[in-house]
N, C-alpha and C positions, 0 to 999 in steps of 0.2 A: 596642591596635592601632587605627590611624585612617587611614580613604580617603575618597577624595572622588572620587564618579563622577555621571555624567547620568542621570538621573530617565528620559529614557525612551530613552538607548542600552540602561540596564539593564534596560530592563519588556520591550523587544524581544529581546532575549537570554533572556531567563527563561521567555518566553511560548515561544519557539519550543523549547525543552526539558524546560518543566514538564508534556507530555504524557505523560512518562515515568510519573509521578509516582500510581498509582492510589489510586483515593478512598477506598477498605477496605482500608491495610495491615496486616500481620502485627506488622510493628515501628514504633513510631511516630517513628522517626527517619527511615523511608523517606521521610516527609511532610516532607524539610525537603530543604534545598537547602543543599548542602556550598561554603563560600567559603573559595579558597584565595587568598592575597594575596603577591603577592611586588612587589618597586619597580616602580611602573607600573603591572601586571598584575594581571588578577583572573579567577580562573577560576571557574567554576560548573558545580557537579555533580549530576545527579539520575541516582534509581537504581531500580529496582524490585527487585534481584536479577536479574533477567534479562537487561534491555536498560539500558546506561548512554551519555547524553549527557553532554556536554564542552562547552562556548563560554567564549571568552574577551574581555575586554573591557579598555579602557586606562581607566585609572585615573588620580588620582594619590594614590600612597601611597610613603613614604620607609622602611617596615618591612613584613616579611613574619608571617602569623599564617593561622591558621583559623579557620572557626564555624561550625556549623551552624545555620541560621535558618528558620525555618517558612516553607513556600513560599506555602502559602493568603493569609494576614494578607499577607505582605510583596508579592504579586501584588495584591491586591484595594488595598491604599495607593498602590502605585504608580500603579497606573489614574488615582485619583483629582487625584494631583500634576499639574499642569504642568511641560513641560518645563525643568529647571533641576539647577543642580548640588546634588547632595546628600551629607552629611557622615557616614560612619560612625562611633560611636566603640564600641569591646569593649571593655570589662572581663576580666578574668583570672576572673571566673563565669560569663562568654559571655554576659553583658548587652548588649544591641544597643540602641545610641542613634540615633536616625536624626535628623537638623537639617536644614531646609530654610528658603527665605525667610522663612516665618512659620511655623514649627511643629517642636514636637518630637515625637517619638512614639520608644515606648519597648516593646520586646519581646524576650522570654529568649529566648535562644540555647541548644543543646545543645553539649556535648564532641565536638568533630570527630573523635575518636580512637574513636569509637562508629560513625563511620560507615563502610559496607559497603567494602570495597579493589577498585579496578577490577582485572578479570582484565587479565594481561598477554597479551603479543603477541608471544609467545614460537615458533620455526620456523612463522613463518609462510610462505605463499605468497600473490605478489600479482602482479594484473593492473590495468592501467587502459583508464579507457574515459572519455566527456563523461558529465559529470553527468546532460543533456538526455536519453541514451540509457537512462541508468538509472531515472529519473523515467516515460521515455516506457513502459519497459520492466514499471516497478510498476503503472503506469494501467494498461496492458491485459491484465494477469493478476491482479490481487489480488483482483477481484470473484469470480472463480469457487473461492476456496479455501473449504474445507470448513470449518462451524464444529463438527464432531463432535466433542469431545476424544477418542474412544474411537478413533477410528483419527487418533494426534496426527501422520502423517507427511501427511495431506492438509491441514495446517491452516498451511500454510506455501507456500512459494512453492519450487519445486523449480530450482535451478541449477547447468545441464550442461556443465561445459567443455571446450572440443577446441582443440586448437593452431588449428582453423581458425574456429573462430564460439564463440558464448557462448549458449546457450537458457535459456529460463524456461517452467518449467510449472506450472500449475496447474488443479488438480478437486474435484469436489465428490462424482467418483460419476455426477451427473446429467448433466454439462458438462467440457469439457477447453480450455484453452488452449495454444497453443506458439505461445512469441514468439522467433524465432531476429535475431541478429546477427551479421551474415557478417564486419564490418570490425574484429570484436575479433578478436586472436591472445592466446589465455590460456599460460600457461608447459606446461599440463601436461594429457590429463584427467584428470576430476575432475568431484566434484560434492556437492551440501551441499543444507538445507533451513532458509532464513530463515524465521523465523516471521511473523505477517498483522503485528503491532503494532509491530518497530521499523521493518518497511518503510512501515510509514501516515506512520513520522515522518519517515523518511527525504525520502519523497514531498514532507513540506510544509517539510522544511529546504533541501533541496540545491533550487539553480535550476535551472531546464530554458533552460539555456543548454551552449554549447561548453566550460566550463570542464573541464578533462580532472582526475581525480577516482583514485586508489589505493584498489583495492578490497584489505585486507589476510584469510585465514580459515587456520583450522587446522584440529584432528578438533575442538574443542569451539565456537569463535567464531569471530563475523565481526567485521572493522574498518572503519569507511569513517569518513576523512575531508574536510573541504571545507572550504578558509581557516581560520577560529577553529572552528570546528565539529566536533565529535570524536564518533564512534559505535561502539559496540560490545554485541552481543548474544551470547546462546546460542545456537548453533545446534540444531534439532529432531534427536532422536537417535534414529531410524526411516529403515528402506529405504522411500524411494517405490515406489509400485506398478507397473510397468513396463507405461507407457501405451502403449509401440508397439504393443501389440497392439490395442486398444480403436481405435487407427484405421482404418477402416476401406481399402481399399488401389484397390477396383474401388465406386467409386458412379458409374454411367455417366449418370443422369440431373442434365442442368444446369439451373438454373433462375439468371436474373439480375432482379435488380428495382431501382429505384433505394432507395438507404436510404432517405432521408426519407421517402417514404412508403408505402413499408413499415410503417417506425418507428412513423409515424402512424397508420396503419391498426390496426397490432397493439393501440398504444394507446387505441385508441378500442373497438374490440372487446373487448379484454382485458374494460374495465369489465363485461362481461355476461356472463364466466367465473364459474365456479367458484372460489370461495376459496382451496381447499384445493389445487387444481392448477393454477388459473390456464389449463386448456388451451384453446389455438385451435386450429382444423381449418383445415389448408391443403389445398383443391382447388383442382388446378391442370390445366388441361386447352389446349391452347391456346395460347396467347397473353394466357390473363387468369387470375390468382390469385383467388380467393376465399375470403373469410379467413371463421370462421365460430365464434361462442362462444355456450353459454348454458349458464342454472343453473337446473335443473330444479327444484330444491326453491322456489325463487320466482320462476316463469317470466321468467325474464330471456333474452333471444335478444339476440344483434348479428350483421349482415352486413353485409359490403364486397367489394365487386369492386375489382383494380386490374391496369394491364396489366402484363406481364412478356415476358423474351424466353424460350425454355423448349426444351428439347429433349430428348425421351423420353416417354415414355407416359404416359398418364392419373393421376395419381396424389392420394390422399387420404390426410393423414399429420398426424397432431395433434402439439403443442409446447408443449412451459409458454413462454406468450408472455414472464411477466419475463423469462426468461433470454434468450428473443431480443430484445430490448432492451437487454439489458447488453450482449450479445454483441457490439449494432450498434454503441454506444458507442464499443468499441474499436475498428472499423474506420474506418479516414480518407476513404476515397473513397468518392467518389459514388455510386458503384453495387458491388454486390454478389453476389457468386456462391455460390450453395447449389449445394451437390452431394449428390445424393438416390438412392434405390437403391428400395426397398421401404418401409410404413408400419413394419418393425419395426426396420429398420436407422439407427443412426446418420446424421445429418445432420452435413453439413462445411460452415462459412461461411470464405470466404476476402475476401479484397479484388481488387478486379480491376485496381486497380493501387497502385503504392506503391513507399517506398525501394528502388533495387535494393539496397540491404545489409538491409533486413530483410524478416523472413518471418514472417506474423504466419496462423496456423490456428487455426481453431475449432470442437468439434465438441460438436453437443447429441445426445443421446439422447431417441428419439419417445418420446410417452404411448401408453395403448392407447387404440385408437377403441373410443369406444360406439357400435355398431351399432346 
């Protein structure tokens, strides 16, 4: 079998799917990359067992064949090459000849017939939406999912569907996310649990653009395609924990700040936390926030004052500042609405303004104050 494709149409295709590919696998065939050839076309497959990508690429080849060829060696050469066409030749022992301007290089192939078989797509149901929504949609929830394995249904991204919007949630326990979308109509409800790793690829495969995108799942897998691009994982096989209640329904105290510095402030305070909890003390009295951290074990202190618009009573309420930092990340506007109650009750961050078709909530759970 022989093709002839471009040195770096195919390094850009490889690269955007050899993230599949983990560095300690079970089988050592996981570590290769499955080439399906047919006239013209080349497909390329990586797999973990759990999440599998697809890309396809033009070619020219006058016969169809397989091989599987080690992903590492064949990523790390490609790098090296300048852009130009390059000549495959297979042997019937899956010897891989690679010819280029000046150079041959020469590396065993394994039996394509050894490798993993992509689960099918069998009574599925499907919905579409723009790529950009979905993309928009993993950025502002995937931070807060849980890396516990013991409770595996927080360790994924939760999606809710109703004839009338599409949600995503995700927690850790400490933190909650809901990221609602009014302008999807799904076929049915429903609901499923993607896992954190093929949404990360997802993330950096698909454009955050208008391109409208076929989301395909069943009781075990999800499908999504986009152009040459093909994805398909395991779905998490655990009830999510039923976050309606953990929000809180009456927090009458408002508090607004502008983000950035907020952001900034937390940041710069945070550095004189505590390690372990990272907490800052927000007193807020007024019309001026005062943000307040230190680590008693090596007297470290930071304070900052900033102003805010505020409405409700005097309040002193501590935070692990990373997470209000990740939190801020995902809000887009300018300024910022906490919605507060008491120092033991949930905090709600919202955006104070944004898409009218999405809705995007946030809620952290206070530290205790050291008195």
């Amino acid at each position: 079998m022989k093709f002839i494709v471009s040195s770096s149409a195919l390094l850009k295709q490889l690269q955007q799917i050899s993230g599949v590919i983990n560095s300690n696998t079970v089988l050592p065939i996981l570590e290769d990359f499955l080439f399906e050839v047919e006239t013209n076309k080349l497909s390329v497959v990586a797999t973990d067992l759990e999440t599998v990508m697809r890309v396809q690429i033009e070619i020219e080849a006058k016969e169809s064949g397989k091989v599987c060829i080690p992903a590492k060696i064949l990523i790390d050469s490609l790098k090296n090459i300048a852009d130009q066409p390059l000549t495959f030749n297979i042997d019937k022992n899956f010897a891989v000849e690679i010819t280029s301007d000046n150079g041959k290089y020469k590396v065993m192939g394994e039996n394509p017939d050894n490798f993993p078989k992509e689960p099918s797509a069998d009574d599925t149901t499907s919905f579409t939406l723009e790529s950009g929504q979905l993309v928009t949609a993993i950025n502002k929830t995937l931070f807060a999912v849980s890396n516990d394995d013991l409770r595996p249904a927080m360790t994924g991204v939760y999606f809710e569907l109703d004839k009338n919007y599409l949600q995503f949630v995700a927690t850790d326990a400490h933190r909650l996310v809901r990221y609602k979308l009014t302008n999807v109509n799904c076929p049915q409800n429903d609901s499923f649990i993607v896992p954190r790793k093929p949404l990360n690829l997802l993330k950096t495969a698909l454009p955050d653009n208008a391109d409208e995108i076929t989301v395909n799942y069943n009781s075990n897998h999800l499908f999504v395609k986009h152009g040459n691009t093909q994805m398909s994982c395991r779905l998490i096989d655990a009830r999510f924990p039923d976050y309606k209640v953990v929000i809180p329904t009456d927090n009458p105290y408002k508090l607004v700040v502008t983000k950035s510095d907020f952001q900034g402030a937390l940041r710069r305070v945070s550095v004189f936390s505590n390690k372990s909890t990272n907490q800052v003390v927000l007193n807020i009295h007024g019309s001026e926030l005062q943000l307040a951290a230190q680590d008693v074990d090596f007297s470290f202190e930071g304070n900052e004052r900033m102003k805010c618009q505020y409405d409700g009573e005097d309040l002193a309420i501590a935070f692990n500042a990373k997470f209000l930092i990740e939190m801020l990340n995902a809000a887009e506007s300018d300024e910022v609405k906490v919605e507060l109650s008491t120092p033991t009750k949930a905090g709600i961050i919202k955006q104070t303004e944004g898409d009218e078709n999405e809705e995007l909530l946030m809620l952290v759970m206070p530290l205790m104050l050291n008195q």
